[in-house]
Backbone bond lengths (Angstrom), bond angles and torsions (degrees), N, CA, C in turn:
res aa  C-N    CA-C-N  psi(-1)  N-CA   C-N-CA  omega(-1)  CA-C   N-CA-C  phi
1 X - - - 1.458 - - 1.523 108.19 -
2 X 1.288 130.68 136.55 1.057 145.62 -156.70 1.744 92.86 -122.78
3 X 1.691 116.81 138.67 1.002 94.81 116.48 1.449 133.65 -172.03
4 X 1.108 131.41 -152.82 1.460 145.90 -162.79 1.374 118.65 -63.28
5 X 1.170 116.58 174.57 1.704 117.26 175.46 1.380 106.92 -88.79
6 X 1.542 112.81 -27.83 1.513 117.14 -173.75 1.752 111.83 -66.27
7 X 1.490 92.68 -47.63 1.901 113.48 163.28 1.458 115.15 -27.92
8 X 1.209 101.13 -57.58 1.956 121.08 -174.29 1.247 104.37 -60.64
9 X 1.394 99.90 -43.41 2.057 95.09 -167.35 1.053 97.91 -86.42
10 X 1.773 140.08 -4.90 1.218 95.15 175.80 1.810 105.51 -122.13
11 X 1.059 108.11 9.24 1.581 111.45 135.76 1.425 121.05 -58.52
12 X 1.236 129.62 -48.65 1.455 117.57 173.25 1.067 110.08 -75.28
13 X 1.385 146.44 14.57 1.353 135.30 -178.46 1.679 104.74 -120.57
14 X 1.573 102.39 -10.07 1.019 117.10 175.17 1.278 128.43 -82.62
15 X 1.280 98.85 -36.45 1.934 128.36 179.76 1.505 99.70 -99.68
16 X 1.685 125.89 4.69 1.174 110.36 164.13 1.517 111.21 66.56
17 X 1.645 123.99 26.54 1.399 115.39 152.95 1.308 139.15 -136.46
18 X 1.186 132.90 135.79 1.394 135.82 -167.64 1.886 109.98 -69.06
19 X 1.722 89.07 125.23 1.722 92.64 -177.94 1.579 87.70 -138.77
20 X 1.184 93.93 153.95 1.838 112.64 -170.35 1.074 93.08 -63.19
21 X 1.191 118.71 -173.52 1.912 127.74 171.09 1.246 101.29 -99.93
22 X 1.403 102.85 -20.68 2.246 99.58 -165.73 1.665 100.06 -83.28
23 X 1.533 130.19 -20.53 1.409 120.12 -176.71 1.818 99.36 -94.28
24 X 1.809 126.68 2.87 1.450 109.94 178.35 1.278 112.71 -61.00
25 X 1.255 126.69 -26.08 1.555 116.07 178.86 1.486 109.56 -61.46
26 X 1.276 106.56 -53.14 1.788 107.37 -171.16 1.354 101.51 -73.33
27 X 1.438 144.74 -30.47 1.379 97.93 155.65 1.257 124.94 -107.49
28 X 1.732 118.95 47.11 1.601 103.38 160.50 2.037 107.23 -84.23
29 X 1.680 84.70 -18.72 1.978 95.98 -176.20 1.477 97.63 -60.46
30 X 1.349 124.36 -47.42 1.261 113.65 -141.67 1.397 85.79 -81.94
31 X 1.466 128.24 -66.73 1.710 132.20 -176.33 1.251 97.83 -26.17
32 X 1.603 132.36 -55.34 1.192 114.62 -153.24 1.450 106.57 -94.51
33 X 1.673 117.25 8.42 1.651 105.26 -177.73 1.752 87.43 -92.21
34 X 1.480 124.09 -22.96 1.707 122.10 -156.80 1.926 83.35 -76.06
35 X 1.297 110.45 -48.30 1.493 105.23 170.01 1.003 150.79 -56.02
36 X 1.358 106.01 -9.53 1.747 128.88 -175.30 1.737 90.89 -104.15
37 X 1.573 118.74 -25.50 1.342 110.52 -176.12 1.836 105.06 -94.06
38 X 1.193 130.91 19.42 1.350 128.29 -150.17 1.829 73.43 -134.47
39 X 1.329 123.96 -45.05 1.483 131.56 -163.74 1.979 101.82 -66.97
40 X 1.293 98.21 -49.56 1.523 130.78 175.11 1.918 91.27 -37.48
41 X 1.724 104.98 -89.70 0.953 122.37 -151.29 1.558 98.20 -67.89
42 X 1.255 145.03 23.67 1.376 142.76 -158.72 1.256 96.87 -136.02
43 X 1.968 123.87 -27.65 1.493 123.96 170.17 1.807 117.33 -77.46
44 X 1.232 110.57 0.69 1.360 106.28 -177.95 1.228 111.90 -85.28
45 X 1.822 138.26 131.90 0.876 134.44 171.51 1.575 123.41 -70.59
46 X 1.614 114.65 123.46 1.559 129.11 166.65 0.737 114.06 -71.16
47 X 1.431 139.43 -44.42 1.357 136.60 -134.16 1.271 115.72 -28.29
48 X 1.212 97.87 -65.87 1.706 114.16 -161.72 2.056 106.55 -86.38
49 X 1.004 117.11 18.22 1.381 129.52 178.74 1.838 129.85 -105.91
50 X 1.544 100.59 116.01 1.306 99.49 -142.32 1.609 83.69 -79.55
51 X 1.418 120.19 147.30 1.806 119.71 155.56 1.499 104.32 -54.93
52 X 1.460 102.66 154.50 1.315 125.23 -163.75 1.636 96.68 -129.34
53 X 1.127 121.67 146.16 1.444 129.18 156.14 1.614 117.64 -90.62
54 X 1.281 102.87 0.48 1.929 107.17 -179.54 1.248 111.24 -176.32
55 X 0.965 149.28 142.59 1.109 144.10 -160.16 1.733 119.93 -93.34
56 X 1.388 102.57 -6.02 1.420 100.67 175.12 1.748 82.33 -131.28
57 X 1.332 94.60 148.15 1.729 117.07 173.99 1.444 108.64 -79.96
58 X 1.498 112.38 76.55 1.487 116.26 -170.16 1.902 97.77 -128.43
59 X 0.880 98.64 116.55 1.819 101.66 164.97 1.455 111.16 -91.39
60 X 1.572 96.57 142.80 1.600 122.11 172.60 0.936 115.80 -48.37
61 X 2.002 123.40 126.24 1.727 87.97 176.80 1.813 84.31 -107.03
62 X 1.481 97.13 177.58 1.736 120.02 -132.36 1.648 78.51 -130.06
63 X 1.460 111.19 122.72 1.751 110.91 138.76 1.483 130.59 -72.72
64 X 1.182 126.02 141.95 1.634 102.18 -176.14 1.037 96.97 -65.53
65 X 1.573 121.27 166.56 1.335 148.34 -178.12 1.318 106.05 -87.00
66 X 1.151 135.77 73.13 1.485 129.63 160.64 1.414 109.82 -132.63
67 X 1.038 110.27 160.40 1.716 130.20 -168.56 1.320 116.59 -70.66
68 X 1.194 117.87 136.25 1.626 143.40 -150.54 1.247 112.76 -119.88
69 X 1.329 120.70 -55.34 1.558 123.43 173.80 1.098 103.15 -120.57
70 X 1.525 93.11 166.97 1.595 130.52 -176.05 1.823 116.65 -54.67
71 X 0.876 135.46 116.39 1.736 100.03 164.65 1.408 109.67 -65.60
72 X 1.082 105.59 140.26 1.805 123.31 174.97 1.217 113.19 -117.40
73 X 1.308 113.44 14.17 1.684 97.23 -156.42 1.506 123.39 -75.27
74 X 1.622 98.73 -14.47 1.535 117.28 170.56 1.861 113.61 -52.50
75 X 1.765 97.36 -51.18 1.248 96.68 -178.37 1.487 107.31 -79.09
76 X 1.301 128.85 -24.94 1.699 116.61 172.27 1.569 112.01 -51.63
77 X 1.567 115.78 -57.67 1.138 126.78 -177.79 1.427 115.62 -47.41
78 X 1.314 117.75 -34.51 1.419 124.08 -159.00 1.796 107.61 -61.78
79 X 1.142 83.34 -9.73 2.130 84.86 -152.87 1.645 88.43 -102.83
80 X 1.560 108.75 -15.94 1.696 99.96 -163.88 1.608 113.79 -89.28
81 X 1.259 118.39 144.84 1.684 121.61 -162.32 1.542 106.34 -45.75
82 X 1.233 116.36 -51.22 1.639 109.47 -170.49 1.534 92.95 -141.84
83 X 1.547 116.01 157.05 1.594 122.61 169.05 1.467 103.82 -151.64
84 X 0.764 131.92 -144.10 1.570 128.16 -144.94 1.821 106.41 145.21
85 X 1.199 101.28 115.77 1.836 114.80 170.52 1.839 104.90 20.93
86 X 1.075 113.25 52.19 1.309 137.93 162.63 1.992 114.80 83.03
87 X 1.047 91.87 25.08 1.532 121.69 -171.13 1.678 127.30 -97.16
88 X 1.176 120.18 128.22 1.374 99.71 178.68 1.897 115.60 -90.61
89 X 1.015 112.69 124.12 1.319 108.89 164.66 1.495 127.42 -73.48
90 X 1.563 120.34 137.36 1.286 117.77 -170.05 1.301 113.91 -137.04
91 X 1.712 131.20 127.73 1.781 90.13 159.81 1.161 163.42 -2.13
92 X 1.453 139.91 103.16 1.709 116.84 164.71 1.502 112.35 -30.53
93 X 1.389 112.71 143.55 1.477 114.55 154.76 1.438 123.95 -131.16
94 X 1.658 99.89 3.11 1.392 110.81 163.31 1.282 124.30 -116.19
95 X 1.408 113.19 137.91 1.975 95.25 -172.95 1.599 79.48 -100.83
């Protein structure tokens, strides 16, 4: 798929951005080479191809889940102007 200068402008008017007139040639080439590669990759047969979540069959490895730090939150809180049932209190900032 090829395309035009008219194509370009109204993709950029579409996507809401200003492009000179002197770079529409260079990107009607490039749009239409990402399109000729989108045309490409759309003739290969899937059928028989299962989706993958990653491309190599590698599992996560996992730390156990157990606790690392201290709670502090007494001493965080301590320093802060007002708190409330383990909460920080703050100004409204919306009426």
């Amino acid at each position: 798929m090829s395309l035009q200068a008219s194509d370009v402008e109204k993709i950029a008017h579409l996507a809401r951005l200003g492009i000179d007139a002197d770079d529409i040639p260079e990107y009607a080439r490039n749009l239409s080479a990402i399109l000729a590669f989108v045309e490409q990759l759309n003739a290969v047969d899937t059928a028989g191809v299962e989706p993958l979540a990653h491309p190599l069959e590698a599992t996560q490895r996992l730390r156990p889940d157990t606790v690392t730090e201290v709670n502090d939150r007494e001493n965080f809180q301590h320093v802060a102007p007002q708190t409330e049932a383990g909460l920080y209190l703050v100004p409204k900032v919306i009426e």
